[in-house]
Z-matrix of the N, CA and C atoms (Angstrom, degrees):
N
C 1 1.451
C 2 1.532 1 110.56
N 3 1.244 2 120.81 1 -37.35
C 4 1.467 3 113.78 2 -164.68
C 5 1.772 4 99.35 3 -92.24
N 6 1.110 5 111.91 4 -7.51
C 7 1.838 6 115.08 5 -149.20
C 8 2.215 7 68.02 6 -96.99
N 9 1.324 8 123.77 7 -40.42
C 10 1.531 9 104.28 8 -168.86
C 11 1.215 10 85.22 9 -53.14
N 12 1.735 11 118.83 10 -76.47
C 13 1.732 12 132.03 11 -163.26
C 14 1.178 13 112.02 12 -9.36
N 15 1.519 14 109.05 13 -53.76
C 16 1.741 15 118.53 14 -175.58
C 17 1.279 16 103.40 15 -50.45
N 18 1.800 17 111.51 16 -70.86
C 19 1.606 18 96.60 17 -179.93
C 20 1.505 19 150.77 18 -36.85
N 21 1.461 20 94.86 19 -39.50
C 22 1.589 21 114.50 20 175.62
C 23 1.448 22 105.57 21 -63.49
N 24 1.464 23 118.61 22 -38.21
C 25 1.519 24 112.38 23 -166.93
C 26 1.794 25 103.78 24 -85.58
N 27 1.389 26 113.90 25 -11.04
C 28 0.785 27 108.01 26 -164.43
C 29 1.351 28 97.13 27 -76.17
N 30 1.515 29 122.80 28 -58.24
C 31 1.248 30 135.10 29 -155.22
C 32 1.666 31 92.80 30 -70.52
N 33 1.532 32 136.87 31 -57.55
C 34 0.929 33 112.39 32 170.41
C 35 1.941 34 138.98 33 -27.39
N 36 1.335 35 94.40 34 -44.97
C 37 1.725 36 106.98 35 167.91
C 38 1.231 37 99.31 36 -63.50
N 39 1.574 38 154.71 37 -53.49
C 40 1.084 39 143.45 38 172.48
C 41 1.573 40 128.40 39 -41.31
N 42 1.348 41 78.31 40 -43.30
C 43 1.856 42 98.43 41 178.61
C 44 1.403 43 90.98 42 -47.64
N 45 1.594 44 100.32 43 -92.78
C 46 1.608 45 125.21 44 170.10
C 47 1.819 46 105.66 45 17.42
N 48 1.727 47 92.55 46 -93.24
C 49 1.548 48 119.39 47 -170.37
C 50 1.738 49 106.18 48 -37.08
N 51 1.371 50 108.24 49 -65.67
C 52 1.290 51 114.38 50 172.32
C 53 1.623 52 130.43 51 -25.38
N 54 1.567 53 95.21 52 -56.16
C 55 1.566 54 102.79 53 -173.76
C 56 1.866 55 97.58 54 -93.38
N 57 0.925 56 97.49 55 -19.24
C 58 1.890 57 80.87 56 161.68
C 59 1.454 58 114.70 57 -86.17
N 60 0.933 59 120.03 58 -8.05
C 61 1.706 60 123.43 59 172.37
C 62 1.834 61 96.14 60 -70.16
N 63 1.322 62 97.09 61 -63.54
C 64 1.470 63 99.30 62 -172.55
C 65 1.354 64 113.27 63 -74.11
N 66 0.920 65 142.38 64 -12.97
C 67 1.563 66 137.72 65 146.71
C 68 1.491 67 129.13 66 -44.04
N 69 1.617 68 88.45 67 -57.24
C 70 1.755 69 111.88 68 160.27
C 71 1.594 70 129.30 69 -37.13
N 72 1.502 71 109.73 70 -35.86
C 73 1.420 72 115.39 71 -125.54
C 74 2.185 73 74.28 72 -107.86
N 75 1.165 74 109.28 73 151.32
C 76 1.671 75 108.03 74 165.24
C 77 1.498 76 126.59 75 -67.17
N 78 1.016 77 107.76 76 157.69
C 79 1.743 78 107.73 77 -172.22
C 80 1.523 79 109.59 78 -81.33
N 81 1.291 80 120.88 79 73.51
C 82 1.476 81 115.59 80 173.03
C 83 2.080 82 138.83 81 -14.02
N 84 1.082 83 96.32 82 -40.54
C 85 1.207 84 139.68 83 127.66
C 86 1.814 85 114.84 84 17.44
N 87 1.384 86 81.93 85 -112.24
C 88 1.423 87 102.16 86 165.60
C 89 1.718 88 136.41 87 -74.32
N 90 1.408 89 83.74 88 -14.24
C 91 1.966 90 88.31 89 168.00
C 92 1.460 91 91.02 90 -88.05
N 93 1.118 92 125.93 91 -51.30
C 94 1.898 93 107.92 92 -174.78
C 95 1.137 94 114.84 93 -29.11
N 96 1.680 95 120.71 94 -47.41
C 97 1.341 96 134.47 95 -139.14
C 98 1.666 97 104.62 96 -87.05
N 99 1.721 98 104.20 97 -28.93
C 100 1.114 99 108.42 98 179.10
C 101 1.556 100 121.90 99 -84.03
N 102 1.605 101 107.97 100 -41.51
C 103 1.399 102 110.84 101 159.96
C 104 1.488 103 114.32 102 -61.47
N 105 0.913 104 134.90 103 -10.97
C 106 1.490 105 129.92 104 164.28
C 107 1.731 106 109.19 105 -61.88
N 108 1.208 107 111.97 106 -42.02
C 109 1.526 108 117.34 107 -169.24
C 110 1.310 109 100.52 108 -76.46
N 111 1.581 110 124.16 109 -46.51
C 112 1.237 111 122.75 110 -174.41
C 113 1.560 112 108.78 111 -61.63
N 114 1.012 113 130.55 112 -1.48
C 115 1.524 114 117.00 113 -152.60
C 116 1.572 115 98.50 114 -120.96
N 117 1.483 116 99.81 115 137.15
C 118 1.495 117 108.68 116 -157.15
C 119 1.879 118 104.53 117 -78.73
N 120 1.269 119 121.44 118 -22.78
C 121 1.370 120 127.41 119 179.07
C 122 1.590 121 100.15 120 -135.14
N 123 1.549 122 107.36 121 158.53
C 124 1.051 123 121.49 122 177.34
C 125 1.747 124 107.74 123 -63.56
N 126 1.680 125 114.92 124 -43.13
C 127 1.570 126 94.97 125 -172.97
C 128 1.770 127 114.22 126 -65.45
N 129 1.478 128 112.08 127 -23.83
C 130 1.361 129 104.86 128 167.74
C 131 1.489 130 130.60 129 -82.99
N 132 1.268 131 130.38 130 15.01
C 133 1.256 132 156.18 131 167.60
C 134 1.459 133 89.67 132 -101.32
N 135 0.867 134 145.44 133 -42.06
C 136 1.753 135 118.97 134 -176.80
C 137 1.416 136 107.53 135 -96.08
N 138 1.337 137 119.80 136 -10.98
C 139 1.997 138 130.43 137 -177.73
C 140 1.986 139 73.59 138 -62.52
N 141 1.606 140 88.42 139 -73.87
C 142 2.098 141 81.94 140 -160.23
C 143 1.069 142 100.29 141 -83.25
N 144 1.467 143 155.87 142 67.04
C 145 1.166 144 136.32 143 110.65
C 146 1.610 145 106.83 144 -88.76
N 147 1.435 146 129.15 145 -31.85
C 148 1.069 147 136.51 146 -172.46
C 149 1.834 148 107.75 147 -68.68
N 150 1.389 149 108.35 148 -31.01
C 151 1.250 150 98.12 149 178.93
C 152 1.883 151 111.44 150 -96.27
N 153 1.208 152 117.84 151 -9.29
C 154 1.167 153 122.43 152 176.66
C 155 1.927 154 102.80 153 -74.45
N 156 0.959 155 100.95 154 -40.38
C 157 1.655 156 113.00 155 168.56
C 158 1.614 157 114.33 156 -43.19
N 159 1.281 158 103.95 157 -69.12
C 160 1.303 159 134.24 158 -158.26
C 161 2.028 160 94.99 159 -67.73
N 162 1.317 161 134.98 160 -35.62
C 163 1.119 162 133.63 161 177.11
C 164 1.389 163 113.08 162 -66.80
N 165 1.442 164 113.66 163 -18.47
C 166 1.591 165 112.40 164 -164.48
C 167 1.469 166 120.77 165 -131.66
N 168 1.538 167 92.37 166 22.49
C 169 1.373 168 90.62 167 -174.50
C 170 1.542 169 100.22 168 -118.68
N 171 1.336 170 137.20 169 -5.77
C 172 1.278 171 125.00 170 134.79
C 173 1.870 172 120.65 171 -37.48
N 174 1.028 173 104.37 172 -66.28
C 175 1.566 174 116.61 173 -163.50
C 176 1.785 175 92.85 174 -60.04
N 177 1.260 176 129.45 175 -23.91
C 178 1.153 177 140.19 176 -168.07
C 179 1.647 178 120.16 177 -75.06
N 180 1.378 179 92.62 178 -53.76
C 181 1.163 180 148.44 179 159.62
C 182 1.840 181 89.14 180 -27.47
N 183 1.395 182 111.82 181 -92.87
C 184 1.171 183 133.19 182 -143.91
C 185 1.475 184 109.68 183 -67.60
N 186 1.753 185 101.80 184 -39.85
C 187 1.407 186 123.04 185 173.60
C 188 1.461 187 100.33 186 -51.01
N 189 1.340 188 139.35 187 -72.99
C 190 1.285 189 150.33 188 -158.45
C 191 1.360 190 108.50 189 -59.13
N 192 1.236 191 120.97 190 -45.90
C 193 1.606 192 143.70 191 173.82
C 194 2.094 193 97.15 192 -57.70
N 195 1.179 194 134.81 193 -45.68
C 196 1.221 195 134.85 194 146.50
C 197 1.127 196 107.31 195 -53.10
N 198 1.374 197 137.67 196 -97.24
C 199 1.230 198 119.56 197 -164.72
C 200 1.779 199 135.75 198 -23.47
N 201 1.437 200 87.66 199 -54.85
C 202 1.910 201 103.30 200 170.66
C 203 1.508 202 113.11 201 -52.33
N 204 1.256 203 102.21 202 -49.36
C 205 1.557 204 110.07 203 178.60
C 206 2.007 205 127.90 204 -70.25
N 207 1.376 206 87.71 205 -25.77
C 208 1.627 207 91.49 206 169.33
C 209 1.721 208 106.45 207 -88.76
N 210 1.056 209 129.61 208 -38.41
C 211 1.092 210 129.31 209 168.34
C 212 1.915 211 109.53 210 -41.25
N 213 1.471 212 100.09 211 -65.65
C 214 1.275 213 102.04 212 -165.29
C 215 1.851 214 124.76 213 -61.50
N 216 1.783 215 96.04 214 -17.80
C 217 1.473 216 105.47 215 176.16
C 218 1.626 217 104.36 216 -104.48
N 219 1.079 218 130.83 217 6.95
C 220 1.481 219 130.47 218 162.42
C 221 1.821 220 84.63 219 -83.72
N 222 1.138 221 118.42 220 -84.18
C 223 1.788 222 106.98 221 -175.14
C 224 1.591 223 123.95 222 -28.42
N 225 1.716 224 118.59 223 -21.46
C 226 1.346 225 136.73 224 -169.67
C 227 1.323 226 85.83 225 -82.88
N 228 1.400 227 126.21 226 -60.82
C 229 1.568 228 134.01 227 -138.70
C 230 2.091 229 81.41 228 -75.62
N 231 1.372 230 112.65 229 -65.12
C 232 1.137 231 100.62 230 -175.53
C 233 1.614 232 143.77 231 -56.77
N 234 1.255 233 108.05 232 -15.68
C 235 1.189 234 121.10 233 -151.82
C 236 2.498 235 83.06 234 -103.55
N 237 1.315 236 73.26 235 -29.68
C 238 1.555 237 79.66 236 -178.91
C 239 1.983 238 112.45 237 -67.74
N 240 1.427 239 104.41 238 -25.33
C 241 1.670 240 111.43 239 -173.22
C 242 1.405 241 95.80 240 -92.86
N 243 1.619 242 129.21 241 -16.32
C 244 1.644 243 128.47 242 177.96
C 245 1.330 244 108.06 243 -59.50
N 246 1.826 245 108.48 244 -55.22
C 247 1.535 246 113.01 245 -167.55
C 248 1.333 247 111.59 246 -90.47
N 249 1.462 248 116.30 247 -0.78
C 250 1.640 249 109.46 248 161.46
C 251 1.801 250 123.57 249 -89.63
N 252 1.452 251 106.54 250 -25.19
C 253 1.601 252 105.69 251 170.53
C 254 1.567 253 92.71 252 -77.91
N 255 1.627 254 147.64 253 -45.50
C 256 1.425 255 119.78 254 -170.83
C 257 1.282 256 101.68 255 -51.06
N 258 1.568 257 125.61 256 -47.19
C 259 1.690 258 118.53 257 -136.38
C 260 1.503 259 97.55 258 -88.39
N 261 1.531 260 130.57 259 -0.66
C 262 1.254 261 135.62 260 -161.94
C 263 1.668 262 99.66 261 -122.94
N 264 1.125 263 115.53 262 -16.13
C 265 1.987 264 128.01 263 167.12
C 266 1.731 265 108.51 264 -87.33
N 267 1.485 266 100.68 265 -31.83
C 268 2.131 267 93.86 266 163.42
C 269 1.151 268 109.54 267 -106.31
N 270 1.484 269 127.08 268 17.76
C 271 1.786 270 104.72 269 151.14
C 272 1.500 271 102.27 270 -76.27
């Protein structure tokens, strides 16, 4: 019973971490949009949008990779306390 608990809380903290990473992290987004304006030709508007990309998609990366993963062990943790109250209601 307590070893599911662990899981669920665990993956919840994953959850957690994840989406505060991505909360944290700047909206890629809108710096493109602005280095687009700054940039005197289109091929140098895609030089720095491509590298404004390229800085944040590790950290992006990693955030999402948490998220997916706390999700998927909160479903582990739960799905794990389903088939232990059936198998412990037919002894």
């Amino acid at each position: 019973m307590k070893k599911k608990w662990i899981v669920v809380l665990a993956g919840i903290l994953l959850f957690g971490v994840g989406y505060i990473m991505l909360m944290i992290s700047p909206d890629p987004m809108e710096e493109n949009l602005e280095l687009a304006r700054q940039a005197e030709n289109p091929k140098e508007a895609a030089a720095a949008i491509a590298a404004n990309n390229s800085k944040s998609a590790v950290s992006s990366t990693i955030a999402y990779l948490f998220v997916g993963g706390g999700m998927a062990t909160t479903a582990a943790g739960i799905f794990m306390s389903g088939k232990k109250e059936e198998s412990e209601e037919k002894s």
